[in-house]
Structure formats: C-alpha cells, structure tokens
C-alpha positions, 0 to 999 in steps of 0.5 A: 413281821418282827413281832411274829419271827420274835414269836417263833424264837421263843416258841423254838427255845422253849421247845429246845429247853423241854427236850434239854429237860428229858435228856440225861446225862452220865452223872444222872443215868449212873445215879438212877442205876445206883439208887435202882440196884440200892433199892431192888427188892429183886429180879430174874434176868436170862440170857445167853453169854459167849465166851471166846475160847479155844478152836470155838465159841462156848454158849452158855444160857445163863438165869439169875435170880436175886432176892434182897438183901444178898441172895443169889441163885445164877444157873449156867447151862452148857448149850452144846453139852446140856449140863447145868452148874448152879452159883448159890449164895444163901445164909449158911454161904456161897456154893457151886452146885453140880445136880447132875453129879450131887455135888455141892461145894461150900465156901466163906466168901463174899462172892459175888460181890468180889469178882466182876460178873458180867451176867449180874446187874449189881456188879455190872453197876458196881463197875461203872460207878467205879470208873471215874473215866467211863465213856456215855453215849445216850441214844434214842432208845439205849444208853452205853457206857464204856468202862475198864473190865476187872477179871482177876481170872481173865488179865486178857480183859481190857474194857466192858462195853454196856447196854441199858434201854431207857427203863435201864433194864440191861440189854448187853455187855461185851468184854473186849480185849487190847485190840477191841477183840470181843472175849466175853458177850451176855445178851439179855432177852429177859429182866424182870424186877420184882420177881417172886421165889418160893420160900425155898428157891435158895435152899441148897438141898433143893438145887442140889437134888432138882437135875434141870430138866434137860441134862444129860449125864447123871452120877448114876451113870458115871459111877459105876464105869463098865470095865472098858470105862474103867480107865480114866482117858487122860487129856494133856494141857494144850497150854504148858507155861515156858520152861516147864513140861511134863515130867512123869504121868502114873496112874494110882489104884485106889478104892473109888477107882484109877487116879491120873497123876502128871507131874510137870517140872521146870520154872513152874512146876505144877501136878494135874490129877484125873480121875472118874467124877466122886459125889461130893457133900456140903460139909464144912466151908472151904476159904475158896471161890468159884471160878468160871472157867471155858467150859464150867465152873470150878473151885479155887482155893488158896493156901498162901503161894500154893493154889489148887484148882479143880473142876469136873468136865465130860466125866472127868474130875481135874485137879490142879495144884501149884505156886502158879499166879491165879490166871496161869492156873486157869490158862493151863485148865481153860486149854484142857477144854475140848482136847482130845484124850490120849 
C-alpha cells in the first residue's frame, strides 16, 4: 500500500512539474512580445476604437498595416460620418492624408514612434516593456497586463489595460482614466503576421488619390459652395479655459472664399479661424505631428511657446493658434466636435 500511495506522489508531482513548465510568467510573456515585435517582418490588424468624448461615444474602424523596417499606413474611418483619414510613414517621412479632400500634409518626425498609439502593436509593447511596475495576469486563453498609459494629448489618461491570447496576437486595449472610467477602447477582430503589400501600398500619391470606398463628401463638392453655402456657419468652442472668452469674431473676404476669425482674450489668449476646406499638396516637410483628435485627425506644429493646431471637419477648415499647453490646444479643438453652428 505505501508503495502504490509513494506511486501516486510521484506520478502527481511530475504532472505538477510539466504543467509549471507550460505556464509563463511576466518576465517570459514580456520577452516573447520583444523579440516578436524585433523580429516581425510585417502584419495587418483591424479593428474598432472608441473614444469616449463629448455627449456620445465616436466609433472609429481602424487598419494598420506594417512592413519592416519602418513603414507604416494606419487608416481611420469615421463610422458615423463615413470619412477615412490615412496615417502614412514612408522613406520621403510621415504625412496625414485626407482622400476625400486631397489633402496630403508632410512632416519630419518620428511618428509613431514618439507617441503611444494604442491601435499599434509596436508601441502598445513598447509600453509594457517600459513599465517596470506592470500588472500580469495569465488566463486560460489570454494574457493581460496593466501598465501606466502615456498620451501626451490626452493627460486624463492614467492606466492601459491589454489583451494578448497565447499565440500574443492583441485581442484589446482599453485607456482608462483616475477613476478606472474607460477613455479609449481598440477591439481587434483581425492580426494577421506576415502580411504582403504591393510594391506601392505606402506610396503617398497612391493613398492620396485612391478615396476609400465609401466616403462621403469629396473636395469636388465643397469647393465650389453655392451661393447659400457661400458663408462659413461657424461653430463656438464649447470649452473656453477660465479667464479667457471671445473678444472679437469677423469674417475676411479673401480669393479662396470667407474666412472666420475669433479671437479670445484673457489669461490664455488664443484666435481660432474657419473657413471652406482648400486642397492642400505635399510640399516641403513641416516640423509638426499628427494629432488624434474626437472626431479626426489634425496637424500640430510647434514654434516654440506659440502653437497652431488645425484640422478639418463636416467641411469646415479649423485652425487654432496660441501660447496654449498642447492638450489645452486639443480640449479647446475636441469640443468643437458636434456642436452645433451659430
């Protein structure tokens, strides 16, 4: 009998050992995903972010696609408005691109490697490999980590939680505020490693001029507004920062059509200009990045303290100047989403 129960112990404890051997902890789960991001020659993932902003959610279908060594294309589709704007990172630099309205903007920066996009499998690694305090959890069929979330336009962030299943493909990541409040949401439903471009996927001229199939409104039918759109219908900032309102508002005559000026003094003075969407080319590159705002993408550049923000949306071009802090900037822009014109 104590010969079979000995049996039995050692039978148990082997067991025990070959399960401990499958089981992987932070520190090997963190460097699989290092040498997986190192040595990925390329993918496609898709999915949908929200973004918690404003009255309601916005919906985003987000595809991003990467080639080795450092070329990246991220298409961001507005479900509810059914525009596309396009992130593009080649060998002549990195550029937002509008198709529907050809415009191109072309910057010298190291996007994206110097923000923290939470739709990207690079930086949402980067992230966790940066945080020596990181949280693991591994589960029967996923792994999660919890990590400090670093949104230099977003300082309501606090905390990222992340998905992988066990092949590390990601499954989620959710940007949480103070309060565990959920910000920002990616689900991916697609990742597919390995993936092959044609030899022109991340061509500017190609993105620019091929409209994804499906927007709506084109530059063709904004351009030229009829007499009764001829006017710009102007939309307020619902957020004005404290001890600062709207001094002056005219509008300026000028050959490409009526241009809105507001002016807003007081403790941080700022002026915020509206005007009918221009076709702008790629020309030479600007010292600016892009910046993802509630409802699209814009263009920030920096000129020290002095900044200007702009960025188009519903067929109005916005842009907003001042000695503002970056995410003041992007506060004052967010909450010009969805408001209604004068």
């Amino acid at each position: 009998m104590c010969r079979k129960a000995w049996l039995s112990l050692i039978v148990i404890a082997l067991a025990l050992s070959m399960a401990g051997c499958g089981t992987k902890d932070a520190k090997d789960v963190v460097s699989d995903l290092s040498q997986r991001s190192e040595e990925m020659e390329s993918y496609i993932s898709h999915g949908k972010m929200t973004i918690q902003s404003g009255k309601e959610p916005q919906e985003y279908d987000i595809e991003v696609w990467y080639k080795k060594p450092h070329f990246f294309r991220v298409a961001i589709k507005n479900i509810k408005k059914d525009v596309t704007q396009i992130l593009l990172r080649n060998e002549q630099g990195v550029y937002v691109l509008t198709p529907h309205l050809k415009k191109s903007f072309r910057f010298q920066s190291d996007w994206p490697y110097s923000g923290g996009q939470v739709y990207l499998y690079q930086t949402v690694i980067q992230s966790i490999i940066d945080d020596n305090e990181r949280i693991f959890k591994a589960g029967n069929k996923e792994y999660q980590f919890e990590v400090v979330a670093k949104y230099p336009f977003n300082q309501h962030a606090h905390k990222q939680r992340i998905w992988f299943d066990h092949r590390l493909n990601p499954q989620k990541v959710a940007v949480l505020g103070e309060t565990n409040e959920e910000l920002i949401k990616v689900e991916f439903d697609r990742f597919e490693e390995d993936a092959s471009f044609d030899n022109d996927a991340f061509d500017m001229q190609r993105n620019l001029e091929k409209i994804p199939q499906g927007d709506k409104t084109s530059l063709a039918a904004i351009a030229k507004p009829s007499a009764k759109q001829a006017e710009v219908e102007t939309v307020l900032p619902e957020y004005v920062p404290q001890g600062s309102h709207l001094q002056s508002e005219q509008t300026i005559q000028t050959p490409q059509g009526p241009v809105v000026v507001m002016r807003f003094k007081g403790d941080k003075s700022f002026t915020l200009t509206e005007r009918h969407p221009q076709a702008l080319e790629a020309g030479l590159p600007l010292m600016g990045k892009p910046v993802e705002l509630a409802g699209t993408v814009g263009v920030l550049l920096e000129m020290g303290e002095r900044k200007r923000l702009t960025w188009t949306e519903d067929g109005v071009d916005y842009e907003l100047i001042g000695n503002l802090p970056v995410d003041e900037l992007v506060q004052i822009a967010n909450s010009t989403y969805n408001q209604p014109s004068k």
